[in-house]
C-alpha positions as CSV (number, residue, x, y, z in Angstrom):
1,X,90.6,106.9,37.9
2,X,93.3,104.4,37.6
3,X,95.8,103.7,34.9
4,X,93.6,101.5,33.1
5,X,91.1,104.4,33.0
6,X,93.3,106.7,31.8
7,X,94.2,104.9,28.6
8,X,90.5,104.1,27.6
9,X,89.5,107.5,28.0
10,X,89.8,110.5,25.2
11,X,91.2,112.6,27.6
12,X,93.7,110.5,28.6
13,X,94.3,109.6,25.3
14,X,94.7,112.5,23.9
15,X,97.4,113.3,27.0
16,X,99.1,110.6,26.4
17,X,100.2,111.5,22.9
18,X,100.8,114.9,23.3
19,X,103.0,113.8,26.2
20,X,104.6,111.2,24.2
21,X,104.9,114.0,20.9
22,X,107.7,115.7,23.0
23,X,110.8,114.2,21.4
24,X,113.2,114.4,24.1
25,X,110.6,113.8,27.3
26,X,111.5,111.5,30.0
27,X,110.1,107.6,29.7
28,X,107.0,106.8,29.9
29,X,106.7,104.4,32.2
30,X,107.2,106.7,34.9
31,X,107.0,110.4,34.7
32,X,104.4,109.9,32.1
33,X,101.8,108.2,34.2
34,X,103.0,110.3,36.7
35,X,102.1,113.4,34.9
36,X,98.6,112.5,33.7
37,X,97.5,111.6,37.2
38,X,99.8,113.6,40.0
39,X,100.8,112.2,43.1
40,X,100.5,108.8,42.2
41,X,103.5,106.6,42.3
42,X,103.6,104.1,39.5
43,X,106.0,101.2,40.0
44,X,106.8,98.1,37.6
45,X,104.0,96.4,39.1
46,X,101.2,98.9,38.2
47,X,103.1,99.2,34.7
48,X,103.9,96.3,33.7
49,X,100.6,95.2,32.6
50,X,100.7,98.2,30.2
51,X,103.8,97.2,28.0
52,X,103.8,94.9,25.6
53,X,105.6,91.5,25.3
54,X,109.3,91.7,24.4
55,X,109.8,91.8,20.8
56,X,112.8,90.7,18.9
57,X,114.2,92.6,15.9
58,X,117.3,92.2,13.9
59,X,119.4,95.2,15.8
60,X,117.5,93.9,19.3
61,X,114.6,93.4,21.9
62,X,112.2,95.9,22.1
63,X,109.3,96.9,25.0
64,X,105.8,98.8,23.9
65,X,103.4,99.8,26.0
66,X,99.7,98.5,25.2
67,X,97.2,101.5,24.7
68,X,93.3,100.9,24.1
69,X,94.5,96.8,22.9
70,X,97.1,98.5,20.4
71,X,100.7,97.1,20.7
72,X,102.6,100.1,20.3
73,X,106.4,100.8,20.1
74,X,107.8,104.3,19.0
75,X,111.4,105.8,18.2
76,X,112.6,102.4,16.3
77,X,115.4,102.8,15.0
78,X,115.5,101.7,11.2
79,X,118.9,103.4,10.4
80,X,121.7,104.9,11.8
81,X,121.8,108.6,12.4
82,X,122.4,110.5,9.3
83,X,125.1,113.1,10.6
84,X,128.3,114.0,10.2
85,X,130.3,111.6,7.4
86,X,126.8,109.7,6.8
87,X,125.4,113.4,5.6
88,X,124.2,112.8,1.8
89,X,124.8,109.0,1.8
90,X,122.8,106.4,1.7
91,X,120.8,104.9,4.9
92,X,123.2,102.6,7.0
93,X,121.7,99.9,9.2
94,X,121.4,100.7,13.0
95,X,123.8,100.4,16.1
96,X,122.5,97.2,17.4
97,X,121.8,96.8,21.4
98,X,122.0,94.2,23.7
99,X,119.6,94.7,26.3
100,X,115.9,95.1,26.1
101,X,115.0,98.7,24.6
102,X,112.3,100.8,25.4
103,X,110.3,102.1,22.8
104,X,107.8,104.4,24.8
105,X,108.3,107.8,22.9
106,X,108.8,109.4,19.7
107,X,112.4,109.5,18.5
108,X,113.7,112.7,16.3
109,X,111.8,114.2,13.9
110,X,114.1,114.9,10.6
111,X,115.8,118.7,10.9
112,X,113.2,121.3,8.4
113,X,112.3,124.7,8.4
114,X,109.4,125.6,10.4
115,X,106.4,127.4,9.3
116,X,103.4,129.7,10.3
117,X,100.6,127.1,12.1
118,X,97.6,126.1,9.8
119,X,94.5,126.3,12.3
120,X,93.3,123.3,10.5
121,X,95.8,120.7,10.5
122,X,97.0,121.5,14.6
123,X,97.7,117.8,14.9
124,X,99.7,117.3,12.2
125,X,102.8,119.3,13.6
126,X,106.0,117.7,14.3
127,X,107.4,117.1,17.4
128,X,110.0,119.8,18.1
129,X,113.3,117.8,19.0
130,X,115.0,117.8,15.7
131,X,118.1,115.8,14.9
132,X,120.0,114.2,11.8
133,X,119.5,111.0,14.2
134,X,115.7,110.7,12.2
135,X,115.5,107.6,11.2
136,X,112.9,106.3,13.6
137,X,110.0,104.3,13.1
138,X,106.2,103.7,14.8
139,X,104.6,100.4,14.9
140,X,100.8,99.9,16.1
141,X,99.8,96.3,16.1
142,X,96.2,95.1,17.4
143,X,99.3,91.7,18.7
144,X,102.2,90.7,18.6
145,X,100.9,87.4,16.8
146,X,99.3,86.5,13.4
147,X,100.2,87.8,10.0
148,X,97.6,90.8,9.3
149,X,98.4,93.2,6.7
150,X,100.5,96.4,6.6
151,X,99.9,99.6,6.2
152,X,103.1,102.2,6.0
153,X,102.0,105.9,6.0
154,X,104.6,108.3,4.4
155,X,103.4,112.5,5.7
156,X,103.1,114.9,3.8
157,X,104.6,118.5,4.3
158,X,106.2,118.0,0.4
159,X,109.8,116.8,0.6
160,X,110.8,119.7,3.1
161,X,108.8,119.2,6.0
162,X,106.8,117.3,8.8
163,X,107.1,113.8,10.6
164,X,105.3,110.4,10.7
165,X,104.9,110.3,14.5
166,X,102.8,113.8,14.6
167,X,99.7,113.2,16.5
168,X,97.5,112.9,13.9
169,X,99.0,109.7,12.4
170,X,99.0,107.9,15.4
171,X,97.9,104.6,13.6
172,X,96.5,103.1,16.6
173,X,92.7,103.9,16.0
174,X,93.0,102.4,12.5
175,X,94.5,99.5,13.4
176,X,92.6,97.9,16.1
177,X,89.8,99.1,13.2
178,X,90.9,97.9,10.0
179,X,92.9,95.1,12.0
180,X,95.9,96.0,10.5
181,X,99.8,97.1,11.8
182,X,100.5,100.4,11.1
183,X,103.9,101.9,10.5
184,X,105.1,105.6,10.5
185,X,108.3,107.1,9.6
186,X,110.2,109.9,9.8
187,X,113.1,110.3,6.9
188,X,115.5,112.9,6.2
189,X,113.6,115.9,4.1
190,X,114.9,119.0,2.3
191,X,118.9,119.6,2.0
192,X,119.4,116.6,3.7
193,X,117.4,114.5,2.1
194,X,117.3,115.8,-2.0
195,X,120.8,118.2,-2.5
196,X,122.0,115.9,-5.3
197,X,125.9,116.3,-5.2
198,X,126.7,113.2,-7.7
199,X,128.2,115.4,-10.3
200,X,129.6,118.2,-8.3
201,X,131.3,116.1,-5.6
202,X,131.5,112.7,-7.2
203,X,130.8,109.0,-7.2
204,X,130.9,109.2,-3.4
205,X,127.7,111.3,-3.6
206,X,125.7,109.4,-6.4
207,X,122.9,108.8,-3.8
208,X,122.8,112.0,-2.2
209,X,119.5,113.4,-4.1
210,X,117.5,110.5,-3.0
211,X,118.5,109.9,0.0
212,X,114.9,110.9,1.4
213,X,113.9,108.0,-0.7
214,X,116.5,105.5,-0.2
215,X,115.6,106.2,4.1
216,X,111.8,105.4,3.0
217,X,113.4,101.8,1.0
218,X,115.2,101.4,4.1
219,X,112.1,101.0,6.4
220,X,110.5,99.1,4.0
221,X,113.4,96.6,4.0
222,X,112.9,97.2,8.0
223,X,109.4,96.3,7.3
224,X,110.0,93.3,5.6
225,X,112.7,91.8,8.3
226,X,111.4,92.4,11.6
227,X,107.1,92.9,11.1
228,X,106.5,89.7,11.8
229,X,107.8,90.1,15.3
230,X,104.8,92.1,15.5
231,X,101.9,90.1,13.9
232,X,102.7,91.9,10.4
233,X,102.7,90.4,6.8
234,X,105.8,91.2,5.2
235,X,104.1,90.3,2.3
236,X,101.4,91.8,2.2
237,X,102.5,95.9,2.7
238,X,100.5,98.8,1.3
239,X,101.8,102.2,0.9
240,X,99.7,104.9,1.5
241,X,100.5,108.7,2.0
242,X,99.0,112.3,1.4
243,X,100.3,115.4,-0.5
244,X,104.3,115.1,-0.4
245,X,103.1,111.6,0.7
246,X,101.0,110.6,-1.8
247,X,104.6,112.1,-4.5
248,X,106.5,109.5,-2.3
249,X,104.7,106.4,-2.7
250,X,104.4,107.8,-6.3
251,X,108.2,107.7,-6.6
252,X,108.8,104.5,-4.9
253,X,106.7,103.1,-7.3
254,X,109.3,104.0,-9.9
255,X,112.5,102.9,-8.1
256,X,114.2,99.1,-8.4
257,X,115.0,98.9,-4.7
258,X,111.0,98.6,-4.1
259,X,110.7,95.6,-6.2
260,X,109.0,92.5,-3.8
261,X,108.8,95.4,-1.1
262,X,105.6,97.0,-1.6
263,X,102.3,95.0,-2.5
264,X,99.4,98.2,-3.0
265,X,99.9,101.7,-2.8
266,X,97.6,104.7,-2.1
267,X,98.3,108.0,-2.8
268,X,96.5,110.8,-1.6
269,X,96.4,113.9,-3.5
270,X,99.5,113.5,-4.4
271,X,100.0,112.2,-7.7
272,X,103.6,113.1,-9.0
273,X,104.9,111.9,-12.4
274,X,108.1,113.4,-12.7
275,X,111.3,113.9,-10.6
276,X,114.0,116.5,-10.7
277,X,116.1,116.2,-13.8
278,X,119.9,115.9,-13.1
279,X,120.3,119.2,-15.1
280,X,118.2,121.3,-12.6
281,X,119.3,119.3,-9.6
282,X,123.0,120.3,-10.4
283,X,121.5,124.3,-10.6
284,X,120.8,123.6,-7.1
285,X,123.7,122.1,-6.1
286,X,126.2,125.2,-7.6
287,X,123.9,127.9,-6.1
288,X,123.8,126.4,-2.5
289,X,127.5,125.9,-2.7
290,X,128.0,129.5,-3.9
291,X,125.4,131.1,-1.3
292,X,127.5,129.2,1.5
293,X,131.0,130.5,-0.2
294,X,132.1,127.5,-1.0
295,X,133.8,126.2,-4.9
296,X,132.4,123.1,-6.6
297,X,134.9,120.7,-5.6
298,X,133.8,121.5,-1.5
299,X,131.7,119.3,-1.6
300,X,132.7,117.5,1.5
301,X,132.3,120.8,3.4
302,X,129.0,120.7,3.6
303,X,129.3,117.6,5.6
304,X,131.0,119.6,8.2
305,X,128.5,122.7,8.9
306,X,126.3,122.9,11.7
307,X,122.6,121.7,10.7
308,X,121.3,125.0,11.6
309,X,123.5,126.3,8.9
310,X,122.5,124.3,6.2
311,X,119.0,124.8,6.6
312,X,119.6,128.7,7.3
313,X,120.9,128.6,3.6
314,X,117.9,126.9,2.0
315,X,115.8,129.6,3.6
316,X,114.3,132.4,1.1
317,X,111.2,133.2,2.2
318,X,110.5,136.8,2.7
319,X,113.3,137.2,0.0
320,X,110.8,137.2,-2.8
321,X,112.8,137.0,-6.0
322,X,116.0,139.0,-4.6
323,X,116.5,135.7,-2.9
324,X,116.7,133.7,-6.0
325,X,113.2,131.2,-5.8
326,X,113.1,128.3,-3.5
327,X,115.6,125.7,-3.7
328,X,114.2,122.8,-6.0
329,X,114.7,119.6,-3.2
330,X,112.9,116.4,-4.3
331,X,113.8,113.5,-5.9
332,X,116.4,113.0,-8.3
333,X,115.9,111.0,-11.6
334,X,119.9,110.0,-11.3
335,X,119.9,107.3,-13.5
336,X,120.3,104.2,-10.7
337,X,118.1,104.9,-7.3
338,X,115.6,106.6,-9.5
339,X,116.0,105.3,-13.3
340,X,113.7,107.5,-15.3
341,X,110.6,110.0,-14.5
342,X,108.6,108.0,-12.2
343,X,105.3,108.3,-14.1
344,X,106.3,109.8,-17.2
345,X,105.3,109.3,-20.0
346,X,104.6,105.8,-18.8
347,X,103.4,104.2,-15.4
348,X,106.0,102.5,-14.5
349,X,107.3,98.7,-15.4
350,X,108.7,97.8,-12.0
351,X,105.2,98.1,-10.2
352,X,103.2,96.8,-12.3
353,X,101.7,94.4,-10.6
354,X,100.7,97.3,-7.2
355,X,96.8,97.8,-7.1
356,X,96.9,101.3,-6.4
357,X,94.3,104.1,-5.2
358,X,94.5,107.4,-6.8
359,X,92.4,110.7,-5.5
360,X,92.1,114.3,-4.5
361,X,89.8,116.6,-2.2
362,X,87.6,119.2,-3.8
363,X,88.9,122.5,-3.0
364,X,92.6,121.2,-2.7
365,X,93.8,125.2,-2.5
366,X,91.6,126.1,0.6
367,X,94.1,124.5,2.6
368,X,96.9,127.2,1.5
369,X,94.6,130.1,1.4
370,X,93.3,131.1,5.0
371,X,90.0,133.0,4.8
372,X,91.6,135.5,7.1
373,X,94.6,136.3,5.5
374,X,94.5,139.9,4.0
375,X,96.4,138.3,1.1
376,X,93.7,135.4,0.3
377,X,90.8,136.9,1.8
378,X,89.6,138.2,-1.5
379,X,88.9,134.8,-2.9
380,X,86.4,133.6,-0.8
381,X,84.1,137.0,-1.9
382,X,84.6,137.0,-5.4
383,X,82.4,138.7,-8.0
384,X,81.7,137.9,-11.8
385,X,84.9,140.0,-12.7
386,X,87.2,138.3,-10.4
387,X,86.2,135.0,-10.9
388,X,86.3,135.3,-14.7
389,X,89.7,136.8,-13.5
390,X,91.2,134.6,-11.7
391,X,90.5,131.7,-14.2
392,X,91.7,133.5,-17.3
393,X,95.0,134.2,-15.5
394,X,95.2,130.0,-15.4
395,X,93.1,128.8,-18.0
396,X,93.2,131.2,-20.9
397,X,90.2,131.7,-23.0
398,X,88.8,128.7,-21.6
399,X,87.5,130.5,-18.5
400,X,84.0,131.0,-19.4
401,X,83.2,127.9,-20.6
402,X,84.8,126.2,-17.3
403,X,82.7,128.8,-14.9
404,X,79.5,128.2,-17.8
405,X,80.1,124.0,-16.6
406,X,80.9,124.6,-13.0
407,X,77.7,126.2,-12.6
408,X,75.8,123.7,-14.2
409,X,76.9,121.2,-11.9
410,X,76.9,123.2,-9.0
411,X,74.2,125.9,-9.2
412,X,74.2,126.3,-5.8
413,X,77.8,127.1,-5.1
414,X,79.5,130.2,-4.5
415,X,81.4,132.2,-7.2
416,X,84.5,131.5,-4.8
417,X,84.1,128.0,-4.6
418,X,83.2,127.5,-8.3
419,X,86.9,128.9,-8.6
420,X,88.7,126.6,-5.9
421,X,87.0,123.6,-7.7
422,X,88.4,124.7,-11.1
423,X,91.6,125.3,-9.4
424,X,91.9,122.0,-8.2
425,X,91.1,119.6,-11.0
426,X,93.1,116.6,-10.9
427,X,94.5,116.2,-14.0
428,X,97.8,114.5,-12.6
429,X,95.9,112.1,-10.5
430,X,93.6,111.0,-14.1
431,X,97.0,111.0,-16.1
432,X,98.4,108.7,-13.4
433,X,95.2,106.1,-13.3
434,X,95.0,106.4,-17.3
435,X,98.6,105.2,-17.1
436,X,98.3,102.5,-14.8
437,X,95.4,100.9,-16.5
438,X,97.4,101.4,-19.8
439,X,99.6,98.9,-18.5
440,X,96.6,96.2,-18.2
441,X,98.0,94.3,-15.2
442,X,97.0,95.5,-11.8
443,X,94.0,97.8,-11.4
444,X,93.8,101.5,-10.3
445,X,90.4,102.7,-8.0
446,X,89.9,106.7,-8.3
447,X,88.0,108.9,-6.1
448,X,87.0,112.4,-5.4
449,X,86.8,113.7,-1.6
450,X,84.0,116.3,-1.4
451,X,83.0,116.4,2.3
452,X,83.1,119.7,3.5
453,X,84.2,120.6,6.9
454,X,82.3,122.8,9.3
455,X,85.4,124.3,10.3
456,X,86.0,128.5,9.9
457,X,82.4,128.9,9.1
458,X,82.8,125.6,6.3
459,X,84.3,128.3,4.5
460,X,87.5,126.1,3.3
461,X,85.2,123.7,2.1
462,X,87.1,120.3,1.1
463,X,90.6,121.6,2.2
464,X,94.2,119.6,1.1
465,X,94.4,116.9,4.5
466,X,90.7,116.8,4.9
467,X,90.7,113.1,4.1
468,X,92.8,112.3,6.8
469,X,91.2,112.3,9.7
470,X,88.3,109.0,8.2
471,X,91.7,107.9,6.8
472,X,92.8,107.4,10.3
473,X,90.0,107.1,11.9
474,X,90.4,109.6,14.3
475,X,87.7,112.6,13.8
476,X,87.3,112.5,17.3
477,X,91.0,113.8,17.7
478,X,91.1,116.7,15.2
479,X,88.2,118.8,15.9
480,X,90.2,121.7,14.5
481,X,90.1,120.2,11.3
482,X,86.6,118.7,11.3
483,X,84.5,119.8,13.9
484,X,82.6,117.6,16.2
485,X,79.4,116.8,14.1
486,X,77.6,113.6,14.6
487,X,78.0,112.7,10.7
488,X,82.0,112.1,11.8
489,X,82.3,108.7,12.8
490,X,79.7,107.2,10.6
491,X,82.2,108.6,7.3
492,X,85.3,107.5,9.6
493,X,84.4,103.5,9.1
494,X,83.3,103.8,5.7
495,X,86.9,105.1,4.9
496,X,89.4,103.7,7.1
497,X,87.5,100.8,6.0
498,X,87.9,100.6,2.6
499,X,91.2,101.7,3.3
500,X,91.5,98.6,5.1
501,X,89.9,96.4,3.3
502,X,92.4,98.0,0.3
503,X,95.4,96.4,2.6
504,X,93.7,93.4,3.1
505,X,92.3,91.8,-0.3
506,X,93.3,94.9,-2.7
507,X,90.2,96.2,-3.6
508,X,88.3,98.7,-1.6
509,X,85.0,97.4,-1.6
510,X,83.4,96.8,1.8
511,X,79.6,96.1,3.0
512,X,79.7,99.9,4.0
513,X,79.7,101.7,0.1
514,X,78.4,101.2,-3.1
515,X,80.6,98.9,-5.3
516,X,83.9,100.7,-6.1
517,X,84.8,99.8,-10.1
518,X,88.0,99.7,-11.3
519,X,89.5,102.7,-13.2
520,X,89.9,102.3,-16.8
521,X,89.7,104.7,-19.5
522,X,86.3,104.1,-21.1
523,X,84.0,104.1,-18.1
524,X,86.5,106.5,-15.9
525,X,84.6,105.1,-12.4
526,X,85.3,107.7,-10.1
527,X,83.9,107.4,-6.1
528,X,82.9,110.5,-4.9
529,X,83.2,110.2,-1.0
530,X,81.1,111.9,1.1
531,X,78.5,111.2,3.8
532,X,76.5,109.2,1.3
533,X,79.3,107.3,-1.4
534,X,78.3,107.4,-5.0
535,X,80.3,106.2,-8.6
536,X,80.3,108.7,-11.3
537,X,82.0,107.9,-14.7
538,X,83.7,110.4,-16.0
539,X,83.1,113.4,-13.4
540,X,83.2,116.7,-15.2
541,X,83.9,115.1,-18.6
542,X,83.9,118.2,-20.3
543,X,86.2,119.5,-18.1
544,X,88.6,116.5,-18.3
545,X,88.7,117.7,-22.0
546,X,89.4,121.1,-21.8
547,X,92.0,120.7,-18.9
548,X,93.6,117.9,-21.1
549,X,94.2,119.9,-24.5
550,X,95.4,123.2,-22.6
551,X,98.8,124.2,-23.9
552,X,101.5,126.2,-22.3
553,X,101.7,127.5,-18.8
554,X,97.8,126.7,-17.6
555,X,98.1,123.4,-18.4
556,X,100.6,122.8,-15.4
């Protein structure tokens, strides 16, 4: 097997990115190659047919490395590191370099807390070298020529956690598909990212509790500089993320500095109205400061400590409520990066004009709930009393009547799954398409996920990330999340298709699926993806009603 070989095969595939994942590894060039096929020398000659052309960008040359036809270059720098005196501020522009850089590996992913594994979403973990040097970008290009559309993916992992260049997103199987350039990024998260310090520290930190977001604006202006070194549009850029994702593009959508930036927009169960009010980000602000001894006017102390100990401060879990709740991080309606609540009560003015898609999975909460875990095990064998339970504790009197509908549609289901559906209505995601078709300019495409993966005995059902895998085309890659049925692939084009087809025209519709309406508020087209694609109007329209006019606490 030769080097060529290597690169078309799964196995060598799936090597080479889990070789590449480790941050801090050698180049890839040599020890890589080296490593996937032992005692072979590789010199420039036997490489150089791998990399791409030379690419110019505004801070310097870049050097890929060409994988199944896909250009790609990792660890671009679209910022300068984020340490020390940049700490809270806004994204500065890169060092730049003079000679030809290689961009064969990962650079840092963004410093977080780490977590227990989910079995089902293996893939999706950062790599491990962490540094406030984050602000690093992925590009995969089917060439280094033409003008296709692009297609920036913001992870998930809420605004604390996770990285753009885990194995998972590798956008290369979606772009040589949807014949697209796909970008990744990694930004700064948590403490680092959304500790709003304008009031307590001063003008010097009025971007401090979006400076997450302002990284994100950052690439995008990146995006819109330099991608047509790489056979990119930089007018023609979609948005798409999932989960904290999906609340990020929702966000950006809100904010002034996107304006001419970003052209459509998907978010993936994800749909976040609001921000963080200034009040409540200022709670956070004086009770950090006080947990790490330190008065109001320290602020600029907290640009001295150690990462570690920043991130050791934000850390409650096992603390229950001795520890005071988790730190509210997330972005900060401040008044200037983010003018008002993004989605709330409104869609918002400065977007207008972004087609958007808008959807969920089915059983979003199976994701956070492992079967096996002696605290959520009980759910997936409940009775009539716990169900009935469970549903009055978050829907009031209203229980019966939502298990009563539930089991109409679903007569077949479990009692346990009847209750993760219920759970998982998407009343955010309707508010947000209702609000974007009030503003009658561009349209809004819902959808409902409801494939269910074989996975843990198909147990979790339609888990939170389930999507992702026909989102990026690469089911053959995350068999821990989807199996290895036949049915895989077939579902994999008719998503990262219309996916594609989004980024390319801004409508969904492809040859593959039934015509995908618009969303507007008298029809409510929904398309419910599974194996076979279907539009319903109005999915569980009685539902819809009862969820809307719930009052207090089970309405959130």
């Amino acid at each position: 097997m030769d080097l060529k070989d290597v690169l078309n095969s799964k196995v060598g595939r799936r090597a080479l990115l889990k070789s590449s994942l480790a941050g801090g590894g050698a180049a890839l060039a040599g020890s890589m190659f080296g490593s996937l096929i032992p005692n072979v020398a590789w010199g420039a000659d036997a490489t150089a047919k791998y990399e791409t052309p030379v690419v110019e960008t505004a801070s310097g040359k870049l050097r890929g490395v060409i994988q199944q036809g896909v250009h790609t270059f990792r660890g671009v720098p679209y910022g300068a590191s984020t340490g020390g005196g940049n700490r809270f501020m806004a994204p500065r522009k890169p060092e730049p370099w003079t000679s030809v850089r290689d961009a064969f590996q990962n650079g840092s992913t963004a410093p977080q807390l780490g977590g227990p594994p989910n079995p089902l979403i293996l893939g999706h973990r950062a790599p491990t070298f962490e540094s406030e040097d984050c602000l690093v970008l992925n590009v995969f290009t089917p060439g280094v020529t033409g003008k296709r559309p692009v297609m920036l993916w913001l992870h998930g992992g809420g605004f604390a956690g996770g990285a753009g260049s885990a194995h998972s997103f590798d956008g290369n199987y979606l772009a040589r598909a949807g014949d697209v350039v796909v970008v990744s990024v990694n930004h700064r998260l948590n403490v680092f990212g959304y500790l709003y310090l304008g009031d307590v520290g001063g003008e010097k930190y009025a971007d401090s509790g979006n400076a997450g977001m302002l990284d994100i604006v950052a690439a995008l202006q990146w995006t819109h500089d330099n991608i047509a070194h790489f056979g990119g549009d930089p007018g023609n850029v979609t948005v798409f993320g999932q989960s904290g994702g999906g609340a990020k593009v929702s966000t950006l959508l809100g904010m002034p500095a996107t304006k001419g930036l970003i052209h459509k927009a998907i978010i993936e169960s994800g749909s976040a109205l609001k921000g963080v009010s200034r009040e409540n980000a200022n709670k956070t602000a004086e009770r950090l400061l006080a947990k790490l001894n330190l008065q109001a006017n320290q602020a600029d102390e907290l640009q001295k400590l150690p990462m570690e100990r920043l991130l050791a401060a934000i850390d409650n879990r096992g603390q229950g409520a001795a520890g005071g709740g988790p730190f509210v991080l997330a972005p900060v309606v401040d008044g200037h990066n983010l003018p008002r609540d993004p989605w709330d009560p409104t869609a918002p003015e400065i977007s207008a004009d972004v087609p958007v898609i808008i959807g969920s999975v089915n059983t979003e909460g199976t994701f956070f709930m492992p079967p096996d875990s002696p605290q959520f095990a009980p759910l997936y064998s409940l009775d009539e009393a716990g169900l009935k339970t469970q549903l009055t504790q978050r829907y009031g009197d209203q229980a019966d009547k939502l298990i009563d509908l539930y089991r109409k549609e679903a007569p077949d289901a479990s009692l346990s799954k009847i209750f993760f559906m219920a759970a998982a209505f998407p009343s955010d995601a309707i508010k947000q398409a209702e609000r974007k078709f009030a503003l009658g300019k561009a349209p809004a495409y819902m959808y409902l996920f409801t494939w269910e993966t074989p996975v843990e005995g198909g147990r979790r059902h339609s888990p939170h990330t389930i999507e992702l895998p026909f989102v990026f085309d690469n089911p053959g890659e995350q068999p821990d999340e989807v199996g290895n049925g036949p049915d895989l692939q077939p579902l994999a084009d008719k998503v990262s298709g219309a996916w594609a087809a989004f980024a390319h025209t801004g409508s969904p519709n492809t040859p593959l699926t039934p015509k995908w309406p618009a969303y507007n508020t008298q029809d409510r087209a929904t398309m419910i993806i599974n194996d076979e694609w279907k539009v319903v109007n109005d999915p569980r329209h009685d539902v819809r009603l009862i969820m809307q006019n719930l009052k207090g606490p089970a309405a959130s």
